[in-house]
MMTF fields as JSON, N, C-alpha, C and O atoms, coordinates in Angstrom:
{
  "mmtfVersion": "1.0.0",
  "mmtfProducer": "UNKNOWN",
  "numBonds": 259,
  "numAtoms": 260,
  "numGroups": 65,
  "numChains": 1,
  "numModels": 1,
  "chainsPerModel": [1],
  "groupsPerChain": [65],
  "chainIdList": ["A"],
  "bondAtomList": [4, 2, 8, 6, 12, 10, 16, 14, 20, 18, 24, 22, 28, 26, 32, 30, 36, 34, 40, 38, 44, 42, 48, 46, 52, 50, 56, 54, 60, 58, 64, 62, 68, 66, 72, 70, 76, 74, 80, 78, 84, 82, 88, 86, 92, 90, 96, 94, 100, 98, 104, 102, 108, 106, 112, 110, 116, 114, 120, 118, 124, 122, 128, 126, 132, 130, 136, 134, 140, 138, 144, 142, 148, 146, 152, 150, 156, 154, 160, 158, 164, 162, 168, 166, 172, 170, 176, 174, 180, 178, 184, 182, 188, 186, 192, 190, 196, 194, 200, 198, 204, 202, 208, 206, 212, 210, 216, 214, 220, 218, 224, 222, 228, 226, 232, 230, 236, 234, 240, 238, 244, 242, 248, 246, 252, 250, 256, 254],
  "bondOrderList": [1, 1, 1, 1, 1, 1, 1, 1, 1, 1, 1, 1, 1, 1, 1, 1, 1, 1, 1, 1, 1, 1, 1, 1, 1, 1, 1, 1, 1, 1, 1, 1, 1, 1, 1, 1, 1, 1, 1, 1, 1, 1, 1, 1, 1, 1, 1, 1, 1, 1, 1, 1, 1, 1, 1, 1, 1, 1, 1, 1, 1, 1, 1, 1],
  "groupList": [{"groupName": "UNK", "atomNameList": ["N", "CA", "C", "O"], "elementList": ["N", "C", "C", "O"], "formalChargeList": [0, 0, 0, 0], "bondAtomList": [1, 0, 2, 1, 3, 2], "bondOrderList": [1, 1, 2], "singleLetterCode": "X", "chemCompType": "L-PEPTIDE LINKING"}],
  "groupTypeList": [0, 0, 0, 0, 0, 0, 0, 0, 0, 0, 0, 0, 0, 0, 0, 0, 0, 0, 0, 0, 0, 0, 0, 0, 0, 0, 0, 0, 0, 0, 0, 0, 0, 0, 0, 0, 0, 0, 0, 0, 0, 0, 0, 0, 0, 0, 0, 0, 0, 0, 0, 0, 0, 0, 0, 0, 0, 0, 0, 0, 0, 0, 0, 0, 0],
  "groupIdList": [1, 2, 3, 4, 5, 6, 7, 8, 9, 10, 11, 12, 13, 14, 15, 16, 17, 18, 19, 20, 21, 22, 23, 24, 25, 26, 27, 28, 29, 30, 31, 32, 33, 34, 35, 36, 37, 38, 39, 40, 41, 42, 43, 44, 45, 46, 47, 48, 49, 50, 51, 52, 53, 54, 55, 56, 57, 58, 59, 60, 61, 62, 63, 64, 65],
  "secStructList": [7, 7, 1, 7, 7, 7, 1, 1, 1, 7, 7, 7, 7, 7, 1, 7, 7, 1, 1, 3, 3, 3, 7, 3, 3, 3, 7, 1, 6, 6, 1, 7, 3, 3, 3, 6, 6, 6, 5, 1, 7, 4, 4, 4, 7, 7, 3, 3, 3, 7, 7, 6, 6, 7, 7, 7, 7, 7, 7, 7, 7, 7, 7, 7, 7],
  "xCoordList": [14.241, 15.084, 14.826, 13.873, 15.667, 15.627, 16.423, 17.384, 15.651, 16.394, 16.829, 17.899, 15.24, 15.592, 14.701, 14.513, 14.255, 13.661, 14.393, 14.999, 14.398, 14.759, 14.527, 14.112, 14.762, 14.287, 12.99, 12.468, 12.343, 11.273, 10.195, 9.038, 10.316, 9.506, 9.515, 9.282, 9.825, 9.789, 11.049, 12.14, 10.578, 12.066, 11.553, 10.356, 12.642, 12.761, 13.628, 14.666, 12.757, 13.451, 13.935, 13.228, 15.223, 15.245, 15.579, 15.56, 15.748, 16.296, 15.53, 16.089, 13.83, 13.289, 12.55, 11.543, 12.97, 12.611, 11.738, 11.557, 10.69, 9.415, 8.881, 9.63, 7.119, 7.179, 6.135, 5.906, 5.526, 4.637, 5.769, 6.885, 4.901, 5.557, 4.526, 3.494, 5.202, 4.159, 4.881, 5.857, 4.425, 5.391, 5.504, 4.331, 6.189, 5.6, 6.405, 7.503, 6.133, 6.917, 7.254, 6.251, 7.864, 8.122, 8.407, 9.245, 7.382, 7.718, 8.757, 8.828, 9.468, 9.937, 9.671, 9.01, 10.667, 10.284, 9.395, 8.884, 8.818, 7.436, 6.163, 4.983, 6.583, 5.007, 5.474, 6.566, 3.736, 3.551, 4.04, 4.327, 4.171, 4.674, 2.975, 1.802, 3.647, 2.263, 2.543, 3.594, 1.434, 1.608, 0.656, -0.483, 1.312, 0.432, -1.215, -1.615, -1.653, -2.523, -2.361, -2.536, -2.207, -2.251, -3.092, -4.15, -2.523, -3.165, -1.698, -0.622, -2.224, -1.375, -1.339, -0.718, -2.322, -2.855, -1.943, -1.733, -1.572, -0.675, -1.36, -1.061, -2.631, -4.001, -4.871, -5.919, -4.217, -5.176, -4.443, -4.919, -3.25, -1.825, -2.331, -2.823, -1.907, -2.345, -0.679, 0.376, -1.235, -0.056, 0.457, -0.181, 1.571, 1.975, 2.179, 2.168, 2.455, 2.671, 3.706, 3.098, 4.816, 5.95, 6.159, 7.058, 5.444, 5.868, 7.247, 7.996, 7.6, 9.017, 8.945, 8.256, 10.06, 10.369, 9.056, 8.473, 8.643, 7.472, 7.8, 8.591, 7.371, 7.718, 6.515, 5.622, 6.283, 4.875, 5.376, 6.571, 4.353, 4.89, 3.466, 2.54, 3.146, 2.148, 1.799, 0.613, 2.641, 2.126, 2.315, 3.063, 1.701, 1.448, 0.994, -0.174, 2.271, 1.591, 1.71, 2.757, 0.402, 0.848, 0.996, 0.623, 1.688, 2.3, 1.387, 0.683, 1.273, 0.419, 1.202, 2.161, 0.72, 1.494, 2.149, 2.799],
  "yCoordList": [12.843, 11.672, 10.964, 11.115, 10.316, 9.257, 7.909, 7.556, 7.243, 5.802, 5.174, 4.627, 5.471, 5.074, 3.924, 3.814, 3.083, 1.653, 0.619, 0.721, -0.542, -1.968, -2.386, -1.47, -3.829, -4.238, -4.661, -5.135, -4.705, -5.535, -4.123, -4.509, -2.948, -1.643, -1.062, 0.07, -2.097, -1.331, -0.425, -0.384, 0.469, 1.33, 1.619, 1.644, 1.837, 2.413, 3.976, 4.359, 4.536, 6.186, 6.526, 7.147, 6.125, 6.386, 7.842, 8.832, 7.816, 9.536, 10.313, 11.28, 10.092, 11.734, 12.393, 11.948, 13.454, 14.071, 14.725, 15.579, 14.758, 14.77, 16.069, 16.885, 15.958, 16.833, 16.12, 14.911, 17.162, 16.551, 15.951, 16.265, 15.207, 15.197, 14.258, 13.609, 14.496, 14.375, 13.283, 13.644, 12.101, 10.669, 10.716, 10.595, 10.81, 10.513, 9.587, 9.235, 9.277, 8.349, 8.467, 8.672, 8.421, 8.917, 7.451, 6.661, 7.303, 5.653, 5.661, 4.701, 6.85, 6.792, 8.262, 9.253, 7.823, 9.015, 8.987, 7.946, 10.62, 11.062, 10.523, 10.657, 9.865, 9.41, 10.55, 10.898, 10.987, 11.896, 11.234, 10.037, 12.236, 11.876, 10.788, 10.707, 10.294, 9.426, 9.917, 9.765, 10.536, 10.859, 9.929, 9.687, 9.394, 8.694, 9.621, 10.733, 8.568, 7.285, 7.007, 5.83, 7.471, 7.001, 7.958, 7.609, 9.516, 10.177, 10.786, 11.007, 10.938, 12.079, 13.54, 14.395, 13.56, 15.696, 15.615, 14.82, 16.795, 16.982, 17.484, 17.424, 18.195, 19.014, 17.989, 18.306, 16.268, 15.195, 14.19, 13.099, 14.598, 13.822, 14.278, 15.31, 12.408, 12.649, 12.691, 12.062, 13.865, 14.298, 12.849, 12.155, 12.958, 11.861, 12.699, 13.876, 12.34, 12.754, 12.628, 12.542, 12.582, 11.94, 12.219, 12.84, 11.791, 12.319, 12.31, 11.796, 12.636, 12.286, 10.869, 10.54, 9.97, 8.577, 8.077, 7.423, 8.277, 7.489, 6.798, 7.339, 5.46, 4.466, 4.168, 3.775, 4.296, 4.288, 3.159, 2.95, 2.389, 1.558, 1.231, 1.665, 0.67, 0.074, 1.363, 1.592, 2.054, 2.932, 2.041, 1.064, 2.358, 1.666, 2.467, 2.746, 2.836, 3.386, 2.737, 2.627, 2.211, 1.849, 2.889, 4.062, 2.15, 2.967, 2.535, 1.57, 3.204, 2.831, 2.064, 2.596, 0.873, 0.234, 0.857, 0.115],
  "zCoordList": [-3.363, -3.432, -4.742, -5.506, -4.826, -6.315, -6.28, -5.598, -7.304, -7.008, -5.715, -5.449, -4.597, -3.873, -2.793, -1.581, -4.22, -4.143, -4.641, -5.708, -3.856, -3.942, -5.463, -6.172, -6.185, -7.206, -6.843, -7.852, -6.024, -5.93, -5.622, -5.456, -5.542, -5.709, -4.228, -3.804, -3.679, -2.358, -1.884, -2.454, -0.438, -0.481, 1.098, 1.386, 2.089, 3.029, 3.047, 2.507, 3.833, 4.046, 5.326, 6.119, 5.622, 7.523, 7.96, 7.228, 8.686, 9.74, 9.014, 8.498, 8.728, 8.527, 9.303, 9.853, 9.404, 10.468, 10.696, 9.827, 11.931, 12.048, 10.926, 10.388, 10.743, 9.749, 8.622, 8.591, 7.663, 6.731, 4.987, 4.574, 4.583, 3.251, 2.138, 2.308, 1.197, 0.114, -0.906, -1.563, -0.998, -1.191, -3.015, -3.369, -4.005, -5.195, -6.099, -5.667, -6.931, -7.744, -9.345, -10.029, -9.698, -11.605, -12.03, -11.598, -13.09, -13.51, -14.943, -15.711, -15.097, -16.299, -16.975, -16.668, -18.226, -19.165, -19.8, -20.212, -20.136, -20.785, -19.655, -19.98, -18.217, -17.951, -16.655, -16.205, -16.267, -15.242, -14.187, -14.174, -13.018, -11.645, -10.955, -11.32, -10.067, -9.369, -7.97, -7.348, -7.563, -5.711, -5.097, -5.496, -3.99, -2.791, -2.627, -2.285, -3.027, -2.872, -4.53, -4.848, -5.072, -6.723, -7.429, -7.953, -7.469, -8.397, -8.889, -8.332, -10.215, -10.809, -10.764, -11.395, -9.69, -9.533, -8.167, -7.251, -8.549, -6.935, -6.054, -4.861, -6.625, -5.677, -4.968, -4.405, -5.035, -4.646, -3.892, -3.578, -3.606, -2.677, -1.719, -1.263, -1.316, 0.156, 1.187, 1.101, 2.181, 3.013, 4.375, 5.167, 4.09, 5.247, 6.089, 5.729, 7.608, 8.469, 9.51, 10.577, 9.692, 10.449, 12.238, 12.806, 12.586, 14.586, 14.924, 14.093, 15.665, 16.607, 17.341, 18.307, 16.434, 16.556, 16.304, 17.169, 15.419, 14.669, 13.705, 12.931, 13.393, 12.207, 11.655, 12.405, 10.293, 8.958, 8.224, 8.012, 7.819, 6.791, 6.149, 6.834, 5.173, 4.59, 3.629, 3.391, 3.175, 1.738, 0.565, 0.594, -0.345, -1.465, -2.74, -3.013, -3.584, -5.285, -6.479, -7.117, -6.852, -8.416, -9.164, -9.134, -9.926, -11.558, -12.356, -12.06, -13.497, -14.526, -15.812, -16.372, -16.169, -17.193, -18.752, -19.489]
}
């Protein structure tokens, strides 16, 4: 997915369906991707987890300035 945060950084993802996934963020051109929890190694993303009718909230990635 893309461009698919608010102005204020936040973003909701509805109807996904149960299942693992791997959250990441691109702050722009020339800068690396950022995966949940806040690394740039994709060998160090941490896996979300989605149940059937399960609702997650409280992820959080900074970008680097």
């Amino acid at each position: 997915m893309s461009k698919c945060s608010e102005a204020d950084g936040s973003y909701l993802l509805k109807d996904m369906p149960p299942g693992k996934y791997v959250i990441t963020a691109e702050p722009g051109s020339n800068k690396a991707k950022v995966f949940y929890p806040g690394t740039t190694e994709k060998k160090s993303a941490g896996v979300v987890r989605i149940g059937t009718g399960e609702h997650l909230g409280g992820f959080e990635i900074r970008l680097p300035k």
